[in-house]
Every structure is written in structure tokens, then in C-alpha cells.
N, C-alpha and C positions, 0 to 999 in steps of 0.2 A: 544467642538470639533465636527465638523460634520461629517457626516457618513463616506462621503468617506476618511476624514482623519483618522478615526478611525481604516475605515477597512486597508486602506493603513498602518497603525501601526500594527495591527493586523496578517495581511500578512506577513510584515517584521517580525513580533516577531514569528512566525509557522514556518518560512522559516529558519530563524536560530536555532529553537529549533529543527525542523525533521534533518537538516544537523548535527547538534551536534551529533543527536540518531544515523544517518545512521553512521556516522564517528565511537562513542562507537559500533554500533554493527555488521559491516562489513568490516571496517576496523583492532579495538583492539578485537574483540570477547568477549565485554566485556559491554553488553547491561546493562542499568541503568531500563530501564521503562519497563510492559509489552507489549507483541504483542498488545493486546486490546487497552492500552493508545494508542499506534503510531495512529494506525488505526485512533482512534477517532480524534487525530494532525491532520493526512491529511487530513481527509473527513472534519475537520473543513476549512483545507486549501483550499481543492476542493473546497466546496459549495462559499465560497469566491471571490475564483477565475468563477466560475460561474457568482455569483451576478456584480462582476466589473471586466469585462474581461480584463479591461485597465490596472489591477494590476498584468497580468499574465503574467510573463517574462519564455525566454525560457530556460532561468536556475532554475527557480523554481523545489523544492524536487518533484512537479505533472507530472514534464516532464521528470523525469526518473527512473531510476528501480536500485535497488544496488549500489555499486561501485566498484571500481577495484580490482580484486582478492587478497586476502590477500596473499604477493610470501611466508609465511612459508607451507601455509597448501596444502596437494597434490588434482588436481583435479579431479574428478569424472564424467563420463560418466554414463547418465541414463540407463538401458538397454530400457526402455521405454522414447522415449521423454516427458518431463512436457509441456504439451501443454496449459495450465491455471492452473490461483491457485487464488483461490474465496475464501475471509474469511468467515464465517457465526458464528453466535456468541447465537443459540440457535436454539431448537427443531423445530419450527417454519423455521427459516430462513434455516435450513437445507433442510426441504419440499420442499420448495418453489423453493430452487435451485435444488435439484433433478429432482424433476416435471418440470422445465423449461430444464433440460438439455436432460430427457428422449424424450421431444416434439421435438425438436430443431434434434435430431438422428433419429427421425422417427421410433423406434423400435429395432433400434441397439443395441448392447449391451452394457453397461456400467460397465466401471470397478472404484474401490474408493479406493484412500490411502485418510486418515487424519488422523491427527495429534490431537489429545488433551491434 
């Protein structure tokens, strides 16, 4: 099998496996895999999509975010907008995005919710 058929399978097989997960977990609220696995699906997806941009359709799981509100559950208004949500997955990668995001404010102040 050569590359680009590989990855062209490969694609296909990410594309169906992340819509499966997004469908288990924003649709039924009833997630199978960790946060971490998804993650690791996409960015496998992404870099992919990177390497053969010819495989990147505009429906692909890389070109969008969530899915449609689940109608049982009520919605929520932030009192503060969520204006980014960056995973980081240790000590290290914590730094690095801190440090990048205090440069990028110039000295403003920075406020943190996360999640572990």
C-alpha cells in the first residue's frame, strides 16, 4: 500500500472514529474514551491533514467544533465569555502556555479556570 493510500485509509478510519466519539459525547452524554485519547485522534488527524492537504475535506471532524445542542439539557450563559480553551496535558506544557499567553497581554492581567 503506498503512502498516500495509507494515509487516505487512515483519514478515513480518524474521521469516522472522532464522529462516532463526538456523536457518544455531545450528542448521548455518554463519552466511551478519555479527553486525552480524543485529543491524541485529532492531532493525529490534523498532522495528516497537514502532511496531504488533498485529504482535507470541509466536512472533516478538523473543521469543526461540537455539535448540535443536546434539546433535553438547559443552556447556560457564561458570565464571562470563554474566549479560548487550550488543552495542556502536563507541568511543562502548562508553563509554556502561560508564558506565551502573559507575552501575547503585554502585562495584563490574567485570569484561570481549569479543569483536572
Amino acid at each position: 500500500m503506498s503512502d498516500a493510500s495509507s494515509a487516505s485509509a487512515r483519514v478515513a478510519e480518524l474521521s469516522e472514529l472522532l464522529r462516532y466519539h463526538d456523536r457518544k459525547y455531545y450528542v448521548e452524554a455518554r463519552p466511551e474514551i478519555t479527553d486525552l485519547e480524543y485529543d491524541r485522534l485529532m492531532k493525529e488527524l490534523q498532522q495528516l491533514e497537514r502532511d496531504h492537504p488533498e485529504l482535507a475535506t470541509p466536512d472533516s471532524p478538523t473543521q469543526r467544533v461540537g455539535d448540535a445542542p443536546v434539546p433535553h439539557l438547559e443552556q447556560a450563559a457564561h458570565r464571562i465569555p470563554m474566549l479560548s480553551i487550550e488543552n495542556v496535558y502536563d507541568e511543562d506544557e502548562l508553563k509554556a502556555y502561560g508564558e506565551r499567553i502573559a507575552g501575547e497581554l503585554e502585562g495584563e492581567g490574567v485570569g484561570w479556570v481549569v479543569e483536572l
